[in-house]
C-alpha positions in Angstrom: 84.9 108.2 63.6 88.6 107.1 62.8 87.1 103.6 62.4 85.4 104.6 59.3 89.0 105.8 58.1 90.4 102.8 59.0 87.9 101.1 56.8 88.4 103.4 54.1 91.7 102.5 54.3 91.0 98.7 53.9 89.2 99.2 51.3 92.1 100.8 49.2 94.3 98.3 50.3 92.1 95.4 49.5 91.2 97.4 45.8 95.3 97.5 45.4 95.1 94.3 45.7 92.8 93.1 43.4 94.2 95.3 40.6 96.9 93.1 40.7 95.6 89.8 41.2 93.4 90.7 38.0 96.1 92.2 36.3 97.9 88.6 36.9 94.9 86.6 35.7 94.5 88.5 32.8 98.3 88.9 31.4 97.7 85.1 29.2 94.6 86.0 27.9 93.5 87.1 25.0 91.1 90.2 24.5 87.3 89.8 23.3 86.9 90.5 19.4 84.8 92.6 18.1 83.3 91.3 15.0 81.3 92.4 12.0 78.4 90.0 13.6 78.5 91.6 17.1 78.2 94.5 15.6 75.0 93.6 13.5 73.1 91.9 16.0 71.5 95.6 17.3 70.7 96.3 14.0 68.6 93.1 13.3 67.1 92.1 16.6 67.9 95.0 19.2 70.2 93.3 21.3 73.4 95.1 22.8 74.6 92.3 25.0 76.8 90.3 23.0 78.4 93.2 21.6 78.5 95.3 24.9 80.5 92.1 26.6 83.3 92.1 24.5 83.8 95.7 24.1 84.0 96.5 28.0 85.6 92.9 28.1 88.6 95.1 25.9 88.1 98.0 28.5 88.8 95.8 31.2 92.0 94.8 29.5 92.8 99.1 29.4 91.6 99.8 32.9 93.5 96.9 34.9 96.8 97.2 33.5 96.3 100.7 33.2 96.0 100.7 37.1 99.1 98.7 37.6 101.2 100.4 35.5 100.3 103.9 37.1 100.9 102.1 40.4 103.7 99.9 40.1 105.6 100.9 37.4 106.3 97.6 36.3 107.9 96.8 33.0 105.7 94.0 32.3 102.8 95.8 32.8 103.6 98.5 30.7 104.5 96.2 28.0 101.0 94.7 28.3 99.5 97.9 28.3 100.9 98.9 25.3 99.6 95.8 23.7 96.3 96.7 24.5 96.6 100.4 23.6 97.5 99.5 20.2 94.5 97.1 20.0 91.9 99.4 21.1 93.5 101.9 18.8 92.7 99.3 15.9 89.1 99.1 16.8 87.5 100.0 13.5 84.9 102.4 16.2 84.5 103.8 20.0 81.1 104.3 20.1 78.7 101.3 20.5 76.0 100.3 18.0 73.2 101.7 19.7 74.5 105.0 19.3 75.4 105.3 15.3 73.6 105.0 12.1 75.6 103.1 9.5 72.4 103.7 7.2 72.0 107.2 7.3 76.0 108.6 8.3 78.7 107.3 6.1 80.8 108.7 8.9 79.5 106.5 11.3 83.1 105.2 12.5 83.7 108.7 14.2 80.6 109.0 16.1 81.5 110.4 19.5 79.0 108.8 22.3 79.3 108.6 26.0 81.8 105.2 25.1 84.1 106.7 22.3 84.4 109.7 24.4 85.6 107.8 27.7 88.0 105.6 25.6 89.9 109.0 24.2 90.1 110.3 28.1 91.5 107.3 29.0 94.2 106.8 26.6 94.8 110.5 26.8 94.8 110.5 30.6 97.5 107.5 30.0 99.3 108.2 28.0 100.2 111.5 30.4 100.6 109.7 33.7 102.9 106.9 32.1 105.3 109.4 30.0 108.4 108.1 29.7 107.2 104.6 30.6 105.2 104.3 26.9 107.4 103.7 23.9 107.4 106.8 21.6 105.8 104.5 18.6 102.4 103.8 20.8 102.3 107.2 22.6 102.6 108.5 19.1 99.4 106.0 17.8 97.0 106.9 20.7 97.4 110.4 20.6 97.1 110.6 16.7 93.9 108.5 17.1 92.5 110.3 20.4 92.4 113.5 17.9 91.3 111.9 14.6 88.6 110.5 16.3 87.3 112.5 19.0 89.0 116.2 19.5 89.4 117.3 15.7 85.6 115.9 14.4 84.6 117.9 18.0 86.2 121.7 17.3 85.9 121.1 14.1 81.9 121.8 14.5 79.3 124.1 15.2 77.7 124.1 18.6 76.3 121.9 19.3 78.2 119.0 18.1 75.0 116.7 18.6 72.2 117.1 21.3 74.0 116.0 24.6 76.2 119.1 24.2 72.9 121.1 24.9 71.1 118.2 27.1 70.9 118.9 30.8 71.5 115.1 31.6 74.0 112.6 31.6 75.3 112.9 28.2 76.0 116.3 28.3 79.1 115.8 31.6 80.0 112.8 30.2 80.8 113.6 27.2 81.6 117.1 27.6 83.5 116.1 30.5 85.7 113.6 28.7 86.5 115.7 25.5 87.5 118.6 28.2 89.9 116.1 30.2 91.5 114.6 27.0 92.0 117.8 25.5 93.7 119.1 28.4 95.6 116.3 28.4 96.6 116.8 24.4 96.4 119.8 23.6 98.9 122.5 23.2 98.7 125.4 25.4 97.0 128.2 23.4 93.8 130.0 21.6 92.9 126.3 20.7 93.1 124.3 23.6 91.3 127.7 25.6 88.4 127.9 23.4 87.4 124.5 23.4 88.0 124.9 27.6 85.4 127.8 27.0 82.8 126.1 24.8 82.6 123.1 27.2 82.8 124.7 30.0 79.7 126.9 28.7 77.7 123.5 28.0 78.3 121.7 31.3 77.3 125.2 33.3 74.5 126.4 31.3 73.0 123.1 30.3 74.0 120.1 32.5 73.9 122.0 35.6 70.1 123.7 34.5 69.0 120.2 34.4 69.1 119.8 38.6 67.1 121.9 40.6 68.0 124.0 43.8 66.8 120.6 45.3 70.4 119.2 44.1 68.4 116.0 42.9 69.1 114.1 39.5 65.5 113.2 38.2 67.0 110.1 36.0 68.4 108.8 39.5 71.5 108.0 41.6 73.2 106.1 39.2 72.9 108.5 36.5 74.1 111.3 38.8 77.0 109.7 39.9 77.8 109.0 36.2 77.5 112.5 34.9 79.0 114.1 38.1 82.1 111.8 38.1 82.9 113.4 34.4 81.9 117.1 35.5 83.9 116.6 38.1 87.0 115.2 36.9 87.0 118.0 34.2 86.1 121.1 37.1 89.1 120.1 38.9 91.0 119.9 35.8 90.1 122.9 34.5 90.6 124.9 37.3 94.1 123.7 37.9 95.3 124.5 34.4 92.9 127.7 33.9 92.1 129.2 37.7 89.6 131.8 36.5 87.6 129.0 35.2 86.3 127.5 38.3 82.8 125.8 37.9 82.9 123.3 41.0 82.0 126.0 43.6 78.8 127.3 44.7 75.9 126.3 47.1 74.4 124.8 44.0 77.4 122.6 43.5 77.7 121.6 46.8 73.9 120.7 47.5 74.4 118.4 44.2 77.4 116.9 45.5 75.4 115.6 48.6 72.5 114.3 46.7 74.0 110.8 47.1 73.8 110.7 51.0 70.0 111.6 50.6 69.1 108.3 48.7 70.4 105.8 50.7 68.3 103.3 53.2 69.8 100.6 55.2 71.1 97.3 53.8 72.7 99.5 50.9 69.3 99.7 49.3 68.9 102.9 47.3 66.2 105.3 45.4 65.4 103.1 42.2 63.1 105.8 40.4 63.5 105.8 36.8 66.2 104.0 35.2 68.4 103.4 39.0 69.7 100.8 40.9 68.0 99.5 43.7 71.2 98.5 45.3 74.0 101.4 43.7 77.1 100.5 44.9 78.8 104.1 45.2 82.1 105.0 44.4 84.5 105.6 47.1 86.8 108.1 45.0 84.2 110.4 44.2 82.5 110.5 47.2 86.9 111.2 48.8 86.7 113.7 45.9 83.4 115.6 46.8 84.4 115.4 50.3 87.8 117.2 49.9 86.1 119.8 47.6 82.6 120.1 50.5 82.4 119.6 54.3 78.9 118.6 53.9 79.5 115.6 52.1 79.0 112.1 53.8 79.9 108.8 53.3 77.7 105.5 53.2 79.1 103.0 54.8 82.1 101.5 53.2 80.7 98.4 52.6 78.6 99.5 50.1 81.1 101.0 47.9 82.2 99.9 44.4 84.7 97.5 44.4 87.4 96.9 41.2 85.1 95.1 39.0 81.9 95.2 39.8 81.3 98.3 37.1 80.7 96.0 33.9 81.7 99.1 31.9 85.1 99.0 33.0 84.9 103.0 33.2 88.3 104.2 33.8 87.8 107.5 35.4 86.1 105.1 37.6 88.6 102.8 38.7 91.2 104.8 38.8 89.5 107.7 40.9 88.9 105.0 43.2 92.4 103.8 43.9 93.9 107.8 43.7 91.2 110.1 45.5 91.1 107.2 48.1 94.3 107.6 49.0 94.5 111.6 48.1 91.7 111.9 50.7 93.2 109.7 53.5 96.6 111.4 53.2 94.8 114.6 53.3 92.2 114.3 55.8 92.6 116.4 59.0 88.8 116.0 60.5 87.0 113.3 61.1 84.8 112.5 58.0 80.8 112.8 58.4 78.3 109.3 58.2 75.1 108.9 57.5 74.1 107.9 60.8 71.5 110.7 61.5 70.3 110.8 58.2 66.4 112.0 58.3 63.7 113.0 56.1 64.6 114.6 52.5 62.1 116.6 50.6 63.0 117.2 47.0 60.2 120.2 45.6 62.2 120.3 42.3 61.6 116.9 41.2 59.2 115.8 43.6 60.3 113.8 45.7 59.9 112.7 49.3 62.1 110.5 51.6 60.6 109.9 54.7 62.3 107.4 57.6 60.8 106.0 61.0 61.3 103.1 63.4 62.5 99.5 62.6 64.7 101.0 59.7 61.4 101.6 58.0 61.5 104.7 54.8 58.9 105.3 52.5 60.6 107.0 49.1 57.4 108.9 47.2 57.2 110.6 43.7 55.6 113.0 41.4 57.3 114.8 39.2 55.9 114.1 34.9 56.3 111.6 32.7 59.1 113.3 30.0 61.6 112.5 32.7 65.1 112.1 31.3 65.2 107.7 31.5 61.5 108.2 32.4 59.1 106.0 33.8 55.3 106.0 33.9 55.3 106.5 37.5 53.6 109.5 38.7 52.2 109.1 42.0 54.3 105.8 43.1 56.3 105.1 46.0 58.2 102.2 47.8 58.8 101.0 50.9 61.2 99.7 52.8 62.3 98.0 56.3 65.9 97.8 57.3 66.9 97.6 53.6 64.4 95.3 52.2 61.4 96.5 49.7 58.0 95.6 50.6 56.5 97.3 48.4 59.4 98.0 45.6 59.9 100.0 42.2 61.7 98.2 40.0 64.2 100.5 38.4 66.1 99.7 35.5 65.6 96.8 32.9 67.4 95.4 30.4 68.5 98.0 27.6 67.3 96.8 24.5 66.6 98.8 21.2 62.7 99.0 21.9 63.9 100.0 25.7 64.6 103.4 23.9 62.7 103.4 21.1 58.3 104.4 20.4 57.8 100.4 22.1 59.4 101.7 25.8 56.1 101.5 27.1 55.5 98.2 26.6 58.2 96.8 28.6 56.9 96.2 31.7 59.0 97.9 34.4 58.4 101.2 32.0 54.6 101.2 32.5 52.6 102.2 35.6 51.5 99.1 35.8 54.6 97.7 37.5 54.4 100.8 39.9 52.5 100.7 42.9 49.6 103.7 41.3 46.0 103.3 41.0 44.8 101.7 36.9 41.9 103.4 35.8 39.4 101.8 33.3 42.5 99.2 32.3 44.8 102.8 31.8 47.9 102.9 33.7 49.9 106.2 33.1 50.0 107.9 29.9 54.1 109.3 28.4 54.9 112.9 28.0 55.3 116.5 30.2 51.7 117.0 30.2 51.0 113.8 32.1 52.1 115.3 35.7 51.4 115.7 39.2 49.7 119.3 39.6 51.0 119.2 43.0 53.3 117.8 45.8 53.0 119.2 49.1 54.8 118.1 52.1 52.2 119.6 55.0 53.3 118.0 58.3 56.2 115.7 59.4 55.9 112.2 57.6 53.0 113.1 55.3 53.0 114.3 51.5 49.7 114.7 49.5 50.0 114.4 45.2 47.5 115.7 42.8 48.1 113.8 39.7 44.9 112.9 37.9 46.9 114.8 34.4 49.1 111.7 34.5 45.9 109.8 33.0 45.0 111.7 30.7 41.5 111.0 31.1 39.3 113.8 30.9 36.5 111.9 33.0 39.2 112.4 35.5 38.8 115.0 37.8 40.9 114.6 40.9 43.1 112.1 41.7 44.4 112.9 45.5 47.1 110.3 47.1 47.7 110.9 50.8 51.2 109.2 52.1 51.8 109.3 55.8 54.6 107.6 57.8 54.4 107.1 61.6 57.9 107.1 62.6 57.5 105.6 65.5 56.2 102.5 64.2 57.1 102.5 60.9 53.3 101.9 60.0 52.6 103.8 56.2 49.5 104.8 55.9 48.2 105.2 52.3 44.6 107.0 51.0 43.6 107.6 47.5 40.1 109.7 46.6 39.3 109.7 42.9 36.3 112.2 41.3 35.1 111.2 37.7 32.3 112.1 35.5 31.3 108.8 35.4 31.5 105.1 36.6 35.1 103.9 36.4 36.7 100.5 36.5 39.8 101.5 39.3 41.6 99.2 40.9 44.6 99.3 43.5 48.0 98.1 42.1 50.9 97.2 44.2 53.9 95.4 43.2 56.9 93.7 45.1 59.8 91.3 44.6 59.1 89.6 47.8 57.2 86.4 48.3 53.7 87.3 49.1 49.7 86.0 50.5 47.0 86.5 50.7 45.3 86.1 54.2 41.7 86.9 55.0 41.8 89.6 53.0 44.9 90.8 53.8 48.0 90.9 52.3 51.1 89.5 54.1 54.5 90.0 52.3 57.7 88.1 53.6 61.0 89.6 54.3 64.1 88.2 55.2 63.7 89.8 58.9 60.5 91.0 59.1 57.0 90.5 57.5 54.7 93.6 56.3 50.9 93.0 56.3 48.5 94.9 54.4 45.4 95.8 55.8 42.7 96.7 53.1 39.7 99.4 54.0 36.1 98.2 52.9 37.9 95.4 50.4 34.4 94.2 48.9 35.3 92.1 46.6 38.7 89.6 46.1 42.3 90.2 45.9 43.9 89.7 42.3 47.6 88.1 42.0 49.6 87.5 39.0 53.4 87.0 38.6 54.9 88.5 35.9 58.7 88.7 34.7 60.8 91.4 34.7 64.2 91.2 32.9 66.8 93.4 34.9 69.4 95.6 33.7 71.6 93.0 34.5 69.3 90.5 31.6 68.7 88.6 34.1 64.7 87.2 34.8 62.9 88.0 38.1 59.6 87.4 39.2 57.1 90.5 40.2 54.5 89.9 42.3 51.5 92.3 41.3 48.3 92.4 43.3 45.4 94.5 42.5 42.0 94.9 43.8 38.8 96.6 42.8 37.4 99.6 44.2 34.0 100.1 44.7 32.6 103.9 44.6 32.1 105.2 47.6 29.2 107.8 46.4 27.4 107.9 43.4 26.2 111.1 42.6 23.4 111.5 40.2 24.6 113.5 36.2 27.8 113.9 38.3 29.6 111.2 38.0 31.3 109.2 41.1 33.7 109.1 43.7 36.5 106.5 44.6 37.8 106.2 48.0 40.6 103.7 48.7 42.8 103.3 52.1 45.2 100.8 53.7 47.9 101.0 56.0 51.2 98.6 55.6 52.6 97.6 59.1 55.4 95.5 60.4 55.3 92.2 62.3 58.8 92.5 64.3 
């Protein structure tokens, strides 16, 4: 469709735009400090807002005029940006306060994280584009502090340098990625400059890539994928430009990764919020351009849904700068007709477990198994969600706030962590227990629509002897149809436990939950006794309170069978009122 170029197009031309208009609103002020308190506050009460705001308040400083100055040229840009180059050389340390230990390393102030790592890409990536534009005395500063900080401490070590250079998640192409890319960048052509090439290039193929499956699916979710796969990427292509016989962004593997995106999006913009995701990821335009010129298979949500200059509040620069450049690298290079989503279907993901399944009324049901040592895991074995033309019904939560008990031995007891704020059976007051063990024993997909779990191990409870879900989705009414048997070895407390962001009643023993454009209603199976409700807040990623709607209801056991024990039977089907 050239009208989806066209739009592409307006979207660069409006992102232009904005960069400037920023870059103008921002020229009087001054950056965010970052004070000794800031700092402290993780350290006594576990809170990483404060501190966070001002430091990617600074990288919003870096990235905007940054942008400017790579497109305009402008002297007073550059002059600003060498203002705030110097100032974020100052910075006493890259990394944020989550990620060092001032008790136990007195060389805490080198720490190289996901955030100390971007900040030497970035002044190494501009301090390259803008040569000759830079004074001498600042390019001179950044790249002195680029390798003190970040590329000396990193060669200087053993592998591994810390556990993300061995991880298979996130951490690993971030960080790997960024020390590749600034290096490049910095370093002298030579045995050096190759064998650090080498050693990352080792760690992103042989550990980052192991953690995806041949399914191409990111088990910490869409967010996290496009995160680490922006940094793989940008250092692939790198790579491979200054060393060809390295090339590690090729491959049926690659590719099927690279198209993972397209898979997890529903209408409305609404995404797959497993784990620690988004429900609504805004994606970004330059490395989806990017992708697309590397894969033909590769296709683009609608533009509306794409990132726009400001709405990452990391102020990644990779990020907004890939959107201004591959946007405009891919529509001057484009020769076919890029590919939409419009004829997405169903997606089955046997690696991680997962199933995506999409029928009438823009109706999906996204379904999981998969274990509960997920990287950014969740007790949520079992769940699912569903949706109508972008609105969740029944929802999973995603992310919440990131706190220092978020990742620490309390994760469990923050509420959009637990089972309890998926929609999974409770057994006997027990939601989900953490850790590998605690896993679906199967996931099978055995007709159109329909996937069956076994994940009674995800209890823990050795009364527990089967747990079955069956999921089905008619397409052509969008009706999900939902059936639960449970075995134990003897009388259980289990209840039903569904949870959604959506106002909600209850009607005659049903359940009737309110949309913007349509309404789902719940109908219950052999409901004996009443329908529980509660409303309990959740505190987003964003630290921002919502209310959850969870409603529960007892089942009764279907058969009692004498010394052996009892079994649970539990069905209801959720429909749409169009």
């Amino acid at each position: 469709m050239r009208e989806l170029l066209r739009r592409i197009a307006d979207f660069k031309t409006e992102y232009e735009s904005e960069a400037l208009r920023l870059a103008q609103e921002l020229r009087g002020q001054k950056m965010p400090e970052l004070t000794e308190e800031l700092f402290l506050e993780f350290e006594r009460n576990g809170n990483r807002l404060r501190y966070e705001a001002a430091y990617f308040g600074r990288r919003k400083f870096l990235s905007v005029f940054g942008l400017v100055s790579v497109m305009k040229h402008r002297d007073e840009d550059l002059r600003k940006l060498e203002e705030v180059l110097l100032e974020i050389c100052g910075e006493e340390c890259w990394a944020l306060p989550a990620h060092v230990d001032r008790h136990k390393n007195s060389d805490w102030r080198i720490t190289i994280d996901l955030f100390a790592s971007e900040t030497a890409q970035t002044l190494a990536q501009l301090v390259t584009l803008l040569k000759g534009g830079l004074s001498e005395h600042v390019t001179e500063i950044v790249e002195r502090e680029v390798r003190a900080r970040v590329l000396a401490p990193f060669m200087a070590s053993q592998a591994p340098y810390s556990g993300w250079e061995r991880s298979g998640n996130n951490w690993n192409a971030v960080c790997c990625g960024n020390i590749g890319s600034a290096g490049l960048f910095l370093l002298n052509e030579g045995t050096e400059r190759r064998a650090l090439a080498e050693r990352l290039a080792h760690a992103l193929t042989c550990c980052y890539l192991k953690g995806f499956g041949d399914d191409g699916a990111c088990e910490e979710g869409l967010g996290y994928w496009a995160y680490g796969f922006t940094y793989y990427t940008l250092f692939a292509r790198q790579l491979r430009e200054v060393y060809p016989d390295i090339d590690i962004l090729s491959g049926k593997k690659l590719e099927t990764i690279a198209c993972f995106q397209q898979k997890c999006y529903f209408g409305g913009g609404r995404t797959v919020s497993f784990s620690d995701s988004n429900c609504f990821e805004p994606y970004s335009m330059g490395l989806t351009c990017c992708l697309a010129y590397e894969f033909d298979s590769v296709c683009f949500p609608e533009p509306e849904f794409a990132r726009r200059l400001g709405q990452d509040s990391c102020w990644r620069w990779v990020g907004v700068y890939w959107d201004w450049y591959w946007t405009g690298r891919f529509l001057e290079a484009v020769r076919e007709t890029p590919k939409t989503l419009a004829d997405c279907g169903d997606e089955i993901f046997p690696d991680v477990q997962w199933a995506v399944f999409r029928g009438a009324w823009g109706s999906a049901v996204a379904i999981k198994g998969g274990h509960n040592e997920e990287s950014h895991n969740h007790n949520d074995v079992g769940s699912f969600f569903y949706l109508a033309d972008g609105e969740a019904f029944l929802d999973d939560l995603g992310c919440g706030e990131y706190t220092k008990d978020y990742f620490s031995d309390k994760r469990y007891t923050v509420f959009c962590n637990r089972g309890a704020s998926h929609n999974i059976p409770l057994i006997d007051g027990c939601d989900q227990c953490p850790g590998r063990e605690y896993r679906a024993e199967s996931f099978d997909v055995p007709e159109k629509g329909t996937a069956v779990i076994r994940f009674e191990a995800a209890y823990g409870q050795p009364y527990l002897r089967r747990l079955e879900r069956q999921l089905h989705l008619e397409k052509a009414t969008g009706e999900l149809a939902v059936k639960d048997v449970a075995e134990t070895d003897r009388a259980v407390d289990f209840k039903e436990n569904l949870v959604t962001r959506l106002p909600v009643t209850v009607e005659d023993g049903q359940i009737v939950i309110y949309g913007r454009r349509h309404r789902a209603r719940i109908v219950l199976q052999g409901l004996r006794g009443e329908i529980e409700q509660q409303i309990v807040r959740h505190v987003n990623h964003q630290g921002e309170p919502e209310q959850v709607h969870v409603l529960q209801w007892k089942v009764e056991p279907q058969e009692v069978r004498a010394g052996q024990g009892s079994v649970y039977m539990s069905a209801f089907t959720i429909s749409l009122d169009i």
